[in-house]
C-alpha positions as CSV (number, residue, x, y, z in Angstrom):
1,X,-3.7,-4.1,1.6
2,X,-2.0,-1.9,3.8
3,X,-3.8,0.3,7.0
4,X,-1.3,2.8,8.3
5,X,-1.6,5.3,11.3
6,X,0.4,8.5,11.4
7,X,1.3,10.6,13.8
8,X,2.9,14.2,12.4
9,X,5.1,15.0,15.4
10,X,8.3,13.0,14.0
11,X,9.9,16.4,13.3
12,X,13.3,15.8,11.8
13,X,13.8,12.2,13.5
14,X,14.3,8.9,12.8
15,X,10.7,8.0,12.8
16,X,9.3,5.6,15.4
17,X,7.6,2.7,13.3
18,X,5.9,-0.4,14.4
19,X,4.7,-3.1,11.6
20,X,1.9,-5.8,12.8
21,X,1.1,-8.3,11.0
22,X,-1.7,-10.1,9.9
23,X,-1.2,-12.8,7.5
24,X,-0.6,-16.0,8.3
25,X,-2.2,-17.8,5.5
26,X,0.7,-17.2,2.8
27,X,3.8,-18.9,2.5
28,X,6.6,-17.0,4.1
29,X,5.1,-13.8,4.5
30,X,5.4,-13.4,8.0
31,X,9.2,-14.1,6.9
32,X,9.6,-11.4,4.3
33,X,8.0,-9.2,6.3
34,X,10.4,-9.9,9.3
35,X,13.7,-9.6,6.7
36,X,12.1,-6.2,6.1
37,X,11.4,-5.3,9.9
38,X,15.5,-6.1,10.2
39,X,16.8,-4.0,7.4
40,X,14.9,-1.4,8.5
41,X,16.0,-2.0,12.1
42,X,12.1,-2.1,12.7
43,X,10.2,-5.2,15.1
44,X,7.2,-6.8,13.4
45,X,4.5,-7.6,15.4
46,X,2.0,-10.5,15.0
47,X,-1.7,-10.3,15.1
48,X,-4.1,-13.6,14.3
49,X,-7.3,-12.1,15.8
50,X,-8.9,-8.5,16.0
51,X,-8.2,-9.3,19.9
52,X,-4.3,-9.8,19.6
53,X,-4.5,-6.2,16.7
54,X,-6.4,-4.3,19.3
55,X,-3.9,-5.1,22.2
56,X,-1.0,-4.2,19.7
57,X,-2.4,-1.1,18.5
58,X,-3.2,0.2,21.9
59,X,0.1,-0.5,23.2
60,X,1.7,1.3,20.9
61,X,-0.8,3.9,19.6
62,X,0.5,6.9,21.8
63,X,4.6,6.0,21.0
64,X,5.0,4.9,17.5
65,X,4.6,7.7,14.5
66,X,3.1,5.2,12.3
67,X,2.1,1.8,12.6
68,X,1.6,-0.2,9.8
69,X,-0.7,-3.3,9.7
70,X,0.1,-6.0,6.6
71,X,-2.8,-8.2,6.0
72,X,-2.8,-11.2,3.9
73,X,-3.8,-10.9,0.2
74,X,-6.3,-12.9,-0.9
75,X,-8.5,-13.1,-4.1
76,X,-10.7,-10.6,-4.6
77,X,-13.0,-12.7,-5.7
78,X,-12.8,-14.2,-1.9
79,X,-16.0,-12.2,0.0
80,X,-15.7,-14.3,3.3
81,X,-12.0,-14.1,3.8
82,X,-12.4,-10.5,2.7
83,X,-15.5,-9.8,5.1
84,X,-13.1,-11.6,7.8
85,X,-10.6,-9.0,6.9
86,X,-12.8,-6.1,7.5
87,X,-13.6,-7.5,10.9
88,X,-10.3,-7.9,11.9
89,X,-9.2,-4.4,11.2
90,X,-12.3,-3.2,12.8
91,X,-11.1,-1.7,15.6
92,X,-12.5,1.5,18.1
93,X,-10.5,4.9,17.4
94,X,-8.2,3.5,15.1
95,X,-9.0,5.4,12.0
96,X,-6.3,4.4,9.8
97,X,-5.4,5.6,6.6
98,X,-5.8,2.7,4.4
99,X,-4.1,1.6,1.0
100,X,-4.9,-0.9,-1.7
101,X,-2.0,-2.7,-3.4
102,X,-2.3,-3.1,-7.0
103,X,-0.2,-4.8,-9.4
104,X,1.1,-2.4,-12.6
105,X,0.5,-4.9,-15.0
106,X,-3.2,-5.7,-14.3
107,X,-6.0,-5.7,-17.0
108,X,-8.3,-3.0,-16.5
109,X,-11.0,-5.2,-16.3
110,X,-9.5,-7.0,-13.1
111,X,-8.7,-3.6,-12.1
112,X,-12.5,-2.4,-11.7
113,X,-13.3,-5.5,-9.9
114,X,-10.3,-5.1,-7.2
115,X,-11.2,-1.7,-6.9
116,X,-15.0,-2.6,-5.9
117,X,-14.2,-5.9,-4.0
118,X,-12.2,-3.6,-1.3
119,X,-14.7,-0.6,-1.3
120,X,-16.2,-1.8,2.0
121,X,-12.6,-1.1,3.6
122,X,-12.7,2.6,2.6
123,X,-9.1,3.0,0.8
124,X,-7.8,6.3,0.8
125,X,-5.4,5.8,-1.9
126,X,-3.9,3.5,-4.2
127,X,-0.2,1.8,-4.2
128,X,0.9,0.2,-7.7
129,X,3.8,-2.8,-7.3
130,X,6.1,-4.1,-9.8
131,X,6.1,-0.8,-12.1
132,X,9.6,-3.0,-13.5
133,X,7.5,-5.3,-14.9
134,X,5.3,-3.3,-17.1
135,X,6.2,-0.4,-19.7
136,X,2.5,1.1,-19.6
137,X,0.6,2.1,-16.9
138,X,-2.7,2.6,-18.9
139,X,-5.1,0.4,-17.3
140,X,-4.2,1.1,-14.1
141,X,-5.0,5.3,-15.1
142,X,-8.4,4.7,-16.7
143,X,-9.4,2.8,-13.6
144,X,-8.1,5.3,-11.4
145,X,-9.7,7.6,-13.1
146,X,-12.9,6.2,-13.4
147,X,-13.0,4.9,-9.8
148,X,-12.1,8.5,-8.6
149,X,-9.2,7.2,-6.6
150,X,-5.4,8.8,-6.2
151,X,-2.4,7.1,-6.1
152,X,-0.1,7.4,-3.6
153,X,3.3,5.1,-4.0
154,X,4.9,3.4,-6.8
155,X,7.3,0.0,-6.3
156,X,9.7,-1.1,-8.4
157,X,11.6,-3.8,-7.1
158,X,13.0,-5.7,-4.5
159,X,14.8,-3.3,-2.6
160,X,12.6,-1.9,-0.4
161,X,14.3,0.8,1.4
162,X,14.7,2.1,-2.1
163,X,12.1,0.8,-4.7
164,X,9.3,2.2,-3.0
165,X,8.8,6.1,-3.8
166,X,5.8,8.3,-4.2
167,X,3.8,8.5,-7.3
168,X,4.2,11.5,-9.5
169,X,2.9,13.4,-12.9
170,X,6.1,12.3,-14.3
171,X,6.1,8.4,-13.8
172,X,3.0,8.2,-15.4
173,X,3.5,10.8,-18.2
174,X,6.7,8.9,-19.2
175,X,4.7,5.4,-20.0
176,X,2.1,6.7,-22.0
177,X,1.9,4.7,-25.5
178,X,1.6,6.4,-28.9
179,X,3.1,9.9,-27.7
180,X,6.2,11.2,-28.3
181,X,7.8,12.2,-24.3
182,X,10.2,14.3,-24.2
183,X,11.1,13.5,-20.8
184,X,13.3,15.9,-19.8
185,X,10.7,18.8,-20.7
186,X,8.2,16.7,-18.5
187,X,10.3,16.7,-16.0
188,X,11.3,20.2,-16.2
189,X,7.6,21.2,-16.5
190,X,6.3,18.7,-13.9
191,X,9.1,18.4,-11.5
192,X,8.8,15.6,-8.5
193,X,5.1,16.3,-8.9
């Protein structure tokens, strides 16, 4: 799950960015994060306690466009580390636009459950990883749909600067099963929408 605070003023700039992390419970992920803090020629912050996030987040609330907060993924299915998660983001004035990271090839079933489990954290949107390793994206629509929720990004791959892009008509038009796509009319007709 991914919180995010934005700031519009960037106006044409490189963007001022600060990550914080959270998780410290998988293996390397403070790592990967820091490989992508580097490439992006971005710090990464840690944060173990809602203390440590607060201090972060107010040092840097009034400088940074964005800041981005990575917490640790967990199981779903796990209600205390998730209730821990909520407490630690809970934090005065903050107010951050939150996203749910869900995997493309995921059964629909799973889906529903993922999509209740993080309710309490009032997601605003949807990010679906590893569209590379599915052809369909039907499961993840119907929940989306039923669920009322938008989707917001779309990854596909390991390179981040460029794998990550946001979601349009077109990506998912293009894996429906059992229809015949004409793509570039979808894409004519649709655009980048």
């Amino acid at each position: 799950m991914l919180a995010y605070r934005k700031d519009e003023r960037n106006q044409g700039r490189r963007p001022n960015l600060c990550f914080i992390t959270t998780d410290f419970m998988r293996v390397g992920a403070l790592q990967q994060l820091e490989r992508f803090g580097d490439i992006m020629s971005y710090n990464v912050l840690k944060a173990e306690k809602t203390e440590d996030l607060k201090v972060l987040y107010d040092e840097n609330k009034d400088n940074m466009d964005a800041i981005f907060i990575d917490t640790s993924g967990c199981s779903p299915n796990d209600a205390t580390h998730l209730a821990q998660m909520k407490l630690l983001l809970d934090i005065p004035q903050m107010n951050p636009d939150i996203y749910l990271a869900v995997t493309a090839s995921s059964k629909a079933r799973d889906l529903e459950n993922i999509f209740k489990n993080y309710e309490p954290f009032g997601y605003n949107s949807v990010i679906i990883t590893k569209s590379d390793e599915s052809l369909q994206y039907g499961n993840v629509i119907s929940v989306l749909h039923k669920k009322h929720k938008a989707v917001s990004y779309i990854t596909n791959g390991q390179n981040v600067t460029q794998d990550l892009r946001q979601a349009s008509i077109v990506d998912f038009l293009i894996r429906l099963e059992g229809f015949d796509i004409d793509r570039q009319h979808i894409e004519g007709k649709f655009g980048g929408k």
